[in-house]
C-alpha positions as CSV (number, residue, x, y, z in Angstrom):
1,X,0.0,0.0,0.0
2,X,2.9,2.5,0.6
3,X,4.5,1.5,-3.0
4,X,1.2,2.4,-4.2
5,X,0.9,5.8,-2.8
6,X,4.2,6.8,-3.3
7,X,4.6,5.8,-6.7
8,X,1.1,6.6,-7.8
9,X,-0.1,3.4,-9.3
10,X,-3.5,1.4,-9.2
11,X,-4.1,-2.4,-7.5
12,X,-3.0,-3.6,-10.7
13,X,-0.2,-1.7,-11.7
14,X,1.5,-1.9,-8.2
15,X,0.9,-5.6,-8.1
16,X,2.9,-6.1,-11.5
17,X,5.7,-3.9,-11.2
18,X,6.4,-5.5,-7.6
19,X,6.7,-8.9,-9.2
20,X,9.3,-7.3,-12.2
21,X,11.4,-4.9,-10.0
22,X,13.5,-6.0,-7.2
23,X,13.8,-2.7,-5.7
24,X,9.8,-3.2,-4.8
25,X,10.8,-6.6,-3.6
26,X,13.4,-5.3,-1.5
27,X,11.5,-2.7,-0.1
28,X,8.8,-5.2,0.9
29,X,11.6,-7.1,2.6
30,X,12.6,-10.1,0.6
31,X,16.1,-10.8,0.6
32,X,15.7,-12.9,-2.9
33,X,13.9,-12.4,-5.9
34,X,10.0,-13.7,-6.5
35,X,9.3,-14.8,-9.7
36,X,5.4,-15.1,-8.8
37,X,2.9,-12.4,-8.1
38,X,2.5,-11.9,-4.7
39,X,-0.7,-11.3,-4.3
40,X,-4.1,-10.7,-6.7
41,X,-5.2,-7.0,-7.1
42,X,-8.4,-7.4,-5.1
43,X,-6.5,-8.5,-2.2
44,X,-5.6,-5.1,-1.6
45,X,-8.9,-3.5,-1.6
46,X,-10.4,-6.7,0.6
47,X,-7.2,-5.0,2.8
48,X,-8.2,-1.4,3.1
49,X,-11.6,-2.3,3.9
50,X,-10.6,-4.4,6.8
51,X,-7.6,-2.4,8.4
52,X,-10.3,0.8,8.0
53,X,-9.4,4.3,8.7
54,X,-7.4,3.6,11.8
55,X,-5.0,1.0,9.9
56,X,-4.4,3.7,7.8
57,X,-3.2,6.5,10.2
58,X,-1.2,4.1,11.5
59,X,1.1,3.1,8.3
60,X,0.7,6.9,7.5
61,X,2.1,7.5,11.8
62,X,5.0,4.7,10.5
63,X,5.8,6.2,7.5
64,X,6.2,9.3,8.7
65,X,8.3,8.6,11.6
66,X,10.7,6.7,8.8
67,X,12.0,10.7,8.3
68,X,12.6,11.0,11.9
69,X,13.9,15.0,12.5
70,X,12.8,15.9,8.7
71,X,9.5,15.3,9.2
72,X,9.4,17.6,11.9
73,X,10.5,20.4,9.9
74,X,8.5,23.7,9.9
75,X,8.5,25.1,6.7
76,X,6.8,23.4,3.7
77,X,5.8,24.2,0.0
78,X,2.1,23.7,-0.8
79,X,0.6,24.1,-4.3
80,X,-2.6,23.9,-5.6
81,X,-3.5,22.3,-9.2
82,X,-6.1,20.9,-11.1
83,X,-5.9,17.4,-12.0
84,X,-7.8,17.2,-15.2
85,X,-10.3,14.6,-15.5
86,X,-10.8,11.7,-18.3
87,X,-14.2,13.1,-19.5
88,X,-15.9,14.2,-22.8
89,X,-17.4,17.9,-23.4
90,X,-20.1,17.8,-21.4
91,X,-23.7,18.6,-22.2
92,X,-27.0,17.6,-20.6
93,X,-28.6,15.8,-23.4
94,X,-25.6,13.6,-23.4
95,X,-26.0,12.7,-19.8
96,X,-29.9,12.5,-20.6
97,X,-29.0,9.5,-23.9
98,X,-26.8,7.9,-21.1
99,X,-29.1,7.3,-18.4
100,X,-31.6,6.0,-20.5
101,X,-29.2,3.3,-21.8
102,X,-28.4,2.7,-18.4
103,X,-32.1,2.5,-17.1
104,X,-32.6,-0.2,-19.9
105,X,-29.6,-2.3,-19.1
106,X,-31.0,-2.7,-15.5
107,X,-34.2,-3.8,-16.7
108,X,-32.7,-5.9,-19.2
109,X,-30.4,-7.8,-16.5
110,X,-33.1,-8.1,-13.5
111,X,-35.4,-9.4,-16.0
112,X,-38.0,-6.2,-16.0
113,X,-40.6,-6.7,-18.6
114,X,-40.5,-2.5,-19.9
115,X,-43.6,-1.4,-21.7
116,X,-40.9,0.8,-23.9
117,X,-37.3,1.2,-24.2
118,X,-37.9,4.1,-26.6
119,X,-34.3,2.8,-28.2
120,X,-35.7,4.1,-31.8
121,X,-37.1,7.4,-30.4
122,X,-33.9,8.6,-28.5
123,X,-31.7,7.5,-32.2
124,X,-34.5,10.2,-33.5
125,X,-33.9,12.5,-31.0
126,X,-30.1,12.3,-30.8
127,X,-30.1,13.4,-34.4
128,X,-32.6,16.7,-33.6
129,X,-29.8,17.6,-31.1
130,X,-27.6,18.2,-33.1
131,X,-28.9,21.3,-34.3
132,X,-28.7,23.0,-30.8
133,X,-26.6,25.9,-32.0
134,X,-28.9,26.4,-35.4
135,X,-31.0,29.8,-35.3
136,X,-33.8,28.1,-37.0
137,X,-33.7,24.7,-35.6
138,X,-32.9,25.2,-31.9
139,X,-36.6,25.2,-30.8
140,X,-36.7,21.7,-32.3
141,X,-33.2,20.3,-30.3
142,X,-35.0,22.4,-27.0
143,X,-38.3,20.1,-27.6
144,X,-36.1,17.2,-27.8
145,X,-33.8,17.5,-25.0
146,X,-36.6,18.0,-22.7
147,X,-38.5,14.7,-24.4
148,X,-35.7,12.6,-23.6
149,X,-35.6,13.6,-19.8
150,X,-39.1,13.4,-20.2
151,X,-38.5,8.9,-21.5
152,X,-35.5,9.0,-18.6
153,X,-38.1,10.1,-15.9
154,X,-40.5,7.2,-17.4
155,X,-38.6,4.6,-17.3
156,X,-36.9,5.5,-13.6
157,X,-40.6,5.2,-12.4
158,X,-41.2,2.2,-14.2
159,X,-37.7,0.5,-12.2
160,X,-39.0,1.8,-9.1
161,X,-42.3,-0.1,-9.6
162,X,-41.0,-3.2,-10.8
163,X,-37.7,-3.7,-9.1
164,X,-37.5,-5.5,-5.7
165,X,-37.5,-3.7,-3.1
166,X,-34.4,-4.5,-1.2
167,X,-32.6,-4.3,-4.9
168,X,-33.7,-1.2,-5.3
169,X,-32.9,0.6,-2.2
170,X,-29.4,-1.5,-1.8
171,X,-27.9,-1.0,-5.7
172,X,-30.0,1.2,-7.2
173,X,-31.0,4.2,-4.9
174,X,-27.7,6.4,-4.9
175,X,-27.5,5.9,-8.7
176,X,-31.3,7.0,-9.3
177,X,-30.5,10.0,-6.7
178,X,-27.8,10.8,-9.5
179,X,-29.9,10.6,-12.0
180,X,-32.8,13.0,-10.9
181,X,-30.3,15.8,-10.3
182,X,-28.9,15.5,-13.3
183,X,-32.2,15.3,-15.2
184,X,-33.6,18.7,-12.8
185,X,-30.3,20.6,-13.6
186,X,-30.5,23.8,-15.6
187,X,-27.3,25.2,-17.9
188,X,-26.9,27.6,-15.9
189,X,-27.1,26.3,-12.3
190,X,-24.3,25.8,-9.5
191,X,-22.9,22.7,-9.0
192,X,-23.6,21.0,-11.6
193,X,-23.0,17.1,-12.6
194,X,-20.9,17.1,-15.9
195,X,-20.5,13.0,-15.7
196,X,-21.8,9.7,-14.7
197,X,-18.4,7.8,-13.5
198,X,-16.8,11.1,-12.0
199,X,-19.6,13.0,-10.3
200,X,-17.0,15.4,-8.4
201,X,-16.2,16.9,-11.2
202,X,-17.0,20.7,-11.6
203,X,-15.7,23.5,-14.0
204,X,-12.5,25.2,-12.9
205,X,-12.4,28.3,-15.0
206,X,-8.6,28.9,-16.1
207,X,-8.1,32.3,-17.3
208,X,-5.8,31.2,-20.7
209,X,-6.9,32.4,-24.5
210,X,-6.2,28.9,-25.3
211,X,-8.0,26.5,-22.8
212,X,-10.6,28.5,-20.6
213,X,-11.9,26.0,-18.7
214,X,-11.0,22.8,-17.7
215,X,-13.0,19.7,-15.6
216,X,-11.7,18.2,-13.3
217,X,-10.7,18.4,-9.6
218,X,-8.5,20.5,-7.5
219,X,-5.4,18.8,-6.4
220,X,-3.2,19.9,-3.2
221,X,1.0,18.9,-3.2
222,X,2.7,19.8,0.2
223,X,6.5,18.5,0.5
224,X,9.4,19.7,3.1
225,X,11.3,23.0,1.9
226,X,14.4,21.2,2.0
227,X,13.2,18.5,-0.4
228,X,12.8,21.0,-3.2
């Protein structure tokens, strides 16, 4: 878990490059080189969630009294950044097209007999969008965006009814939360959601001709003067 941190690298990665570098290896402790993984990636996570918070203050306490008199050191360098996000441009018809796809995947894998799945329609639609910027055909993407919130909202009720209970309110009730503030959010409101997988993202306004704005999240870096 400290090789992780400190270099920076998933379950996965980590869990490789111990098994192909022998400084990992001898970090860990070994005094010869392992051929074999030493553990599968889950393991770690299976880890995390049993040590808990306290596990981890206390191999953060260890690691930090590794440094002994540096670590007591009273000046340090902190800088703010933003760490940019893996995320398309995003726009709320987007987000609209994606829930539905997602509402009918759940139906389809807990067996949910749907009156409609409106997969046709929302092709239709996806097209009319396109035309959001056009002076003459804007009205018609406007109508359009709002329909497809509209089939999002149907089919969210239409889960709710059908799915079990204890499903629904286990899996499914933080995602459907999601949803419905995407589906109420206006352009121009605060906070908004710009993406499904990374729902902490927000607009960081950069100030630069070339890239004004940029999504992601804000990113803090604190290290020892005498480091740098």
């Amino acid at each position: 878990m400290i090789l992780k941190q400190l270099e920076d690298l998933s379950d996965e990665s980590v869990v490789l490059q111990w098994k192909r570098n022998p400084y990992y290896q001898a970090f860990c402790g070994l005094k010869e080189f392992q051929r074999k993984l030493p553990c599968h990636s889950t393991a770690l996570v299976h880890f995390r969630k049993r040590i808990g918070a306290e596990g981890v203050d206390r191999i953060f306490q260890m690691s930090v009294g590794l440094h002994g008199d540096l670590a007591q050191e009273d000046v340090i360098h902190v800088d703010t950044t933003v760490q940019e996000k893996n995320i398309t441009y995003p726009t709320d018809s987007k987000l609209a097209i994606k829930i539905i796809n997602r509402l009918n995947k759940i139906g389809k894998v807990h067996g949910v007999t749907q009156r409609r799945t409106f997969v046709k329609e929302v092709k239709s639609l996806r097209l009319a969008i396109r035309h959001f910027r056009h002076v003459t055909k804007r009205a018609q993407a406007k109508r359009a965006l709002k329909r497809l919130r509209t089939i999002a909202g149907i089919l969210m009720r239409e889960l709710g009814r059908q799915l079990p209970q204890h499903c629904l309110f286990e899996c499914y009730q933080r995602d459907f939360l999601l949803y419905e503030r995407i589906l109420a959010q206006q352009p121009k409101d605060k906070n908004k959601i710009y993406s499904l997988h990374e729902s902490q993202v927000y607009c960081v306004a950069k100030g630069k001709d070339h890239k004004q704005y940029e999504y992601g999240s804000k990113a803090s870096i604190a290290s020892t003067a005498k480091a740098i």
